[in-house]
GUMITOR-435678 format. One line per 2 residues: for each residue x, y, z of C-alpha. Coordinates in pm, 1 decimal. Each point is the difference from the previous one (the first is absolute). Layout:
residues N
X:Y:Z ~ ...
end
This chain:
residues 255
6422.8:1844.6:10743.2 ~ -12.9:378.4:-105.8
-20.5:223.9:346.2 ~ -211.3:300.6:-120.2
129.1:319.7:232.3 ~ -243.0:234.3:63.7
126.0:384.6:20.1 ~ -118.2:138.0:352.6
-104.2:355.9:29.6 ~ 21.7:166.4:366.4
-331.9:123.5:116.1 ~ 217.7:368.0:44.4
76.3:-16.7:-357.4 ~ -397.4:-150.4:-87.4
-94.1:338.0:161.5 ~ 251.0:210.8:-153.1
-98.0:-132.0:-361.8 ~ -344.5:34.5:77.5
46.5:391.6:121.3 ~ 184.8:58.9:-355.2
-267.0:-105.1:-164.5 ~ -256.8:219.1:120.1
274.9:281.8:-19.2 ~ 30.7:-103.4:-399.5
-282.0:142.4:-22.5 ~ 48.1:355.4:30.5
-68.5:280.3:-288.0 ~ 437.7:8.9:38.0
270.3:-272.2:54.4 ~ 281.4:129.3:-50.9
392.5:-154.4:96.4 ~ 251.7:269.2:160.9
344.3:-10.7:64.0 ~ 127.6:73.1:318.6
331.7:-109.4:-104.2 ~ 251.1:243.2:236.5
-276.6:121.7:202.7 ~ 52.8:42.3:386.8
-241.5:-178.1:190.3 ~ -121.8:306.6:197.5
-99.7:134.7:-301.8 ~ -144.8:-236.3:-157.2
-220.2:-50.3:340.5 ~ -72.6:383.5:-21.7
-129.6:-39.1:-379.7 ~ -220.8:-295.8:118.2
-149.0:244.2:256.8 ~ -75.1:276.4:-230.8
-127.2:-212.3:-297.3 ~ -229.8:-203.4:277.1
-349.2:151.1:-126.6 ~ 72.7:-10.6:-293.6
191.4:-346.1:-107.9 ~ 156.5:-275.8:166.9
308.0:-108.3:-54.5 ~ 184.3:-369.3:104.1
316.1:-155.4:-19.3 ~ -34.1:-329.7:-73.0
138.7:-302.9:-111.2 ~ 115.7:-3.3:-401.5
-159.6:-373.7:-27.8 ~ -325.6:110.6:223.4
-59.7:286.3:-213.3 ~ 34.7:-214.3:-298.6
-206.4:-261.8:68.2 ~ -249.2:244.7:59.8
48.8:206.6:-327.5 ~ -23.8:-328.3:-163.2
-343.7:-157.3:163.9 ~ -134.2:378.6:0.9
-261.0:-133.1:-299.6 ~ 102.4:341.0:-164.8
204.8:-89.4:-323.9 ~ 102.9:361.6:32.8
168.4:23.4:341.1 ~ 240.6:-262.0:-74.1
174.3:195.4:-237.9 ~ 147.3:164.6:300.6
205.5:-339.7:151.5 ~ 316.1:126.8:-242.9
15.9:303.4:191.3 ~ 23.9:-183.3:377.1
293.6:-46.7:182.1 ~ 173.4:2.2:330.2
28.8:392.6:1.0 ~ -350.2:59.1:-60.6
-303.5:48.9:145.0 ~ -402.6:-37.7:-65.6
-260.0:331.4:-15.9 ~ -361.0:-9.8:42.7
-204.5:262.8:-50.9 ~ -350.9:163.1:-136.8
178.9:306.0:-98.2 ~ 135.2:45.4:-365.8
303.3:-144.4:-56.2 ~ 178.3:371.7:-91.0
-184.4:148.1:252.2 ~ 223.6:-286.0:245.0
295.5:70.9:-208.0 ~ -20.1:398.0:49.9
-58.0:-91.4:370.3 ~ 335.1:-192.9:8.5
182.6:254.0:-175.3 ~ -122.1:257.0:245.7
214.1:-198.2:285.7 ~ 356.3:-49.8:-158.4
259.9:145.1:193.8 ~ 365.1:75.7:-109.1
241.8:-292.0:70.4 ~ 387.1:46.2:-29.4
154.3:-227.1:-280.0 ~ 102.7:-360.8:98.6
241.4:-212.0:-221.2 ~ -228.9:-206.8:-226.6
-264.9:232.5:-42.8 ~ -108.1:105.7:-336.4
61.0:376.6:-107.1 ~ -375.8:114.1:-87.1
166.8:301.1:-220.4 ~ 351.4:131.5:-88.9
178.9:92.6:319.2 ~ 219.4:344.6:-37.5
217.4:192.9:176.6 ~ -10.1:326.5:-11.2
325.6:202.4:-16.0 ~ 95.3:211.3:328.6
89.3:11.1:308.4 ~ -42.5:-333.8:248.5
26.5:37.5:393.6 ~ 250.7:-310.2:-38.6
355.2:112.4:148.4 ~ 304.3:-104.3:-194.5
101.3:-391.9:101.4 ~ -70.0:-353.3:-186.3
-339.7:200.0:-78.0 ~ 178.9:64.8:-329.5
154.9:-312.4:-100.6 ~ -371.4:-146.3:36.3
-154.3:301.4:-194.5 ~ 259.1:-64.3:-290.4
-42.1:-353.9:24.7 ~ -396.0:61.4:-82.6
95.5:225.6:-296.5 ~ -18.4:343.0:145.6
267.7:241.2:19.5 ~ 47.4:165.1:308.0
237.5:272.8:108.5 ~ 65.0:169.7:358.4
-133.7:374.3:-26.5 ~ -34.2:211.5:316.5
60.3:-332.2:221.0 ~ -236.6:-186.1:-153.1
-65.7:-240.1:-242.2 ~ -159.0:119.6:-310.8
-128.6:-202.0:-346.8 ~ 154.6:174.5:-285.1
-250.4:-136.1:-271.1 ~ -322.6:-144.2:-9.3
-44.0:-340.9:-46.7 ~ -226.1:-305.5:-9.2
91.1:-270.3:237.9 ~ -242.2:-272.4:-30.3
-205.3:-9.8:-347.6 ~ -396.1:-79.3:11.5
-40.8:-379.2:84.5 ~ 358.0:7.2:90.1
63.9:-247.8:360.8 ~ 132.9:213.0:323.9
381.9:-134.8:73.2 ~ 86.2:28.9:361.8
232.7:292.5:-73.9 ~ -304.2:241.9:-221.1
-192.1:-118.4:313.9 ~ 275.3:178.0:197.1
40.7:283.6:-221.7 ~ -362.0:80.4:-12.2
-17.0:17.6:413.2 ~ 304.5:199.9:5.4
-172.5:284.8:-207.8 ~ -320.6:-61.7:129.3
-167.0:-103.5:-360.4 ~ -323.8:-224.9:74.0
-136.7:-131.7:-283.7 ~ -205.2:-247.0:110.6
-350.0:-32.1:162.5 ~ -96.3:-290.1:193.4
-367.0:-88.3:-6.4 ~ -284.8:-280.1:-126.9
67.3:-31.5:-372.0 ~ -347.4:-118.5:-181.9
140.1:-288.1:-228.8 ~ -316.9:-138.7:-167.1
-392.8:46.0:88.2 ~ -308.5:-198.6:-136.3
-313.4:256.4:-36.3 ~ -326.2:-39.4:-151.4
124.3:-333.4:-196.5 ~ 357.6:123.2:-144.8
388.1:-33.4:175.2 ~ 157.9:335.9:-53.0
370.5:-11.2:76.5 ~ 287.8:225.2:23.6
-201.3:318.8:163.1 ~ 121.6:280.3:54.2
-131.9:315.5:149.4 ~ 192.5:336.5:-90.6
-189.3:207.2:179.2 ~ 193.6:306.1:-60.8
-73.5:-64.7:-411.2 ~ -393.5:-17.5:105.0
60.1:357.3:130.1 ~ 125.1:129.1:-300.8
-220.9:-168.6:-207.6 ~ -272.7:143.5:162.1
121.1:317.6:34.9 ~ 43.2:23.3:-334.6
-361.7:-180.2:-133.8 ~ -142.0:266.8:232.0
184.6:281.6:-162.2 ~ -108.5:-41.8:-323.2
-342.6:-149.0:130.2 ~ -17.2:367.1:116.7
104.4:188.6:-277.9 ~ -268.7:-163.1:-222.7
-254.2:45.2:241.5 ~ 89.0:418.7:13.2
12.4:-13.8:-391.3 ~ -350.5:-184.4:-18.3
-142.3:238.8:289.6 ~ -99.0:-297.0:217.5
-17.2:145.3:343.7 ~ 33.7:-144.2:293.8
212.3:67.9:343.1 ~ 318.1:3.0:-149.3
-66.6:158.3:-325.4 ~ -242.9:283.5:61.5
232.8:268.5:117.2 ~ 253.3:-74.5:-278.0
-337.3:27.5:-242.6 ~ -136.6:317.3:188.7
363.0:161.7:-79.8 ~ 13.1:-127.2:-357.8
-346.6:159.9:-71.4 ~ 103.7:330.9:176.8
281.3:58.5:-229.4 ~ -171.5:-140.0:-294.5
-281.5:290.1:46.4 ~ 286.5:274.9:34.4
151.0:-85.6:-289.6 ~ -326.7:33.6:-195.0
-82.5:274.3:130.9 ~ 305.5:167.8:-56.9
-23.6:-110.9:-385.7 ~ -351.1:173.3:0.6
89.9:291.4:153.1
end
């Protein structure tokens, strides 16, 4: 006789499923990383995101099972991205405008063997506040060449100790503390996000390249305006000016 075993679901996790769901649907689901990040700050990120999404930690086969008996074909494209250093996002907001948000509340973090350089970590050339001792034998070891100057160690050249997507070794790790290089910012990492029926992955927010970008769209956005006369706030003295010294000249070729 075949014993059919029926799987049994805890009323906790019934309710937890059920919550999911009616997160799922939210204008933004997005899956973070908090891979590395402290708990205190992670709790202080919750607090300051609270009116405007909701985030949960919860269990890589709950959140699953949701994604997959969401009814949206959509939101299960985002089960690849799940895993035990991630968490879940829920929000009305944008997803960019979340992701700007998140960005906003990274904080430098001192470099830990097995993290990832984000960029190409140099040292500069100069003087260190390191006194002369094994200091040296661990600064050659790393590739740099130091030399005591004035009672002090100092580098001698630059050089680039740990290439972009390069892993921290325990002894960069100590280098980098020793000379006070942090690299690294610790924060929630947006991994993927469903909005508005599509999974965008791999975001990133420079918000330092918006700047620019908009300084410069704004510059020109300017110029044209002064050239075509359109006035406004920001254009009208520049125009008044420009007419001024128009007039002089003509009247000086007149005269």
């Amino acid at each position: 006789m075949n014993v059919v075993q029926e799987t049994h679901i805890s009323d906790v996790k019934k309710a937890k499923v059920k919550e999911l769901a009616e997160l799922l649907k939210k204008k933004t689901v997005m899956v973070i990383s908090v891979k590395g990040l402290p708990s205190a700050q992670f709790q202080d990120i919750k607090k300051k995101l609270r009116s405007k999404a909701k985030i949960q930690v919860v269990k890589k086969s709950l959140v699953n099972f949701a994604l997959d008996h969401s009814g949206v074909k959509e939101l299960k494209d985002l089960v690849p991205y799940v895993d035990d250093s991630t968490a879940m996002l829920f929000s009305d907001e944008d997803a960019y405008v979340i992701s700007g948000i998140l960005a906003d509340e990274k904080s430098p973090a001192k470099a830990k063997a097995g993290m990832i350089a984000p960029f190409d970590i140099e040292v500069k050339a100069g003087p260190t506040e390191l006194v002369p001792g094994p200091d040296i034998s661990a600064l050659s070891a790393v590739g740099l060449a130091p030399k005591v100057e004035n009672g002090k160690i100092a580098v001698m050249k630059d050089k680039v100790i740990l290439e972009e997507g390069k892993e921290v070794t325990e002894a960069i790790a100590s280098i980098m503390a020793k000379l006070d290089i942090i690299p690294f910012e610790v924060g929630v990492d947006p991994i993927a996000a469903y909005m508005d029926g599509v999974v965008y992955a791999d975001i990133k927010i420079d918000k330092d390249a918006m700047v620019e970008s908009l300084e410069y769209d704004f510059g020109r956005a300017f110029a044209f305006a002064v050239d075509l006369e359109i006035v406004n706030a920001d254009t009208l003295d520049l125009i008044l000016s420009k007419a001024a010294a128009e007039e002089g000249i003509v009247s000086r070729v007149i005269s």
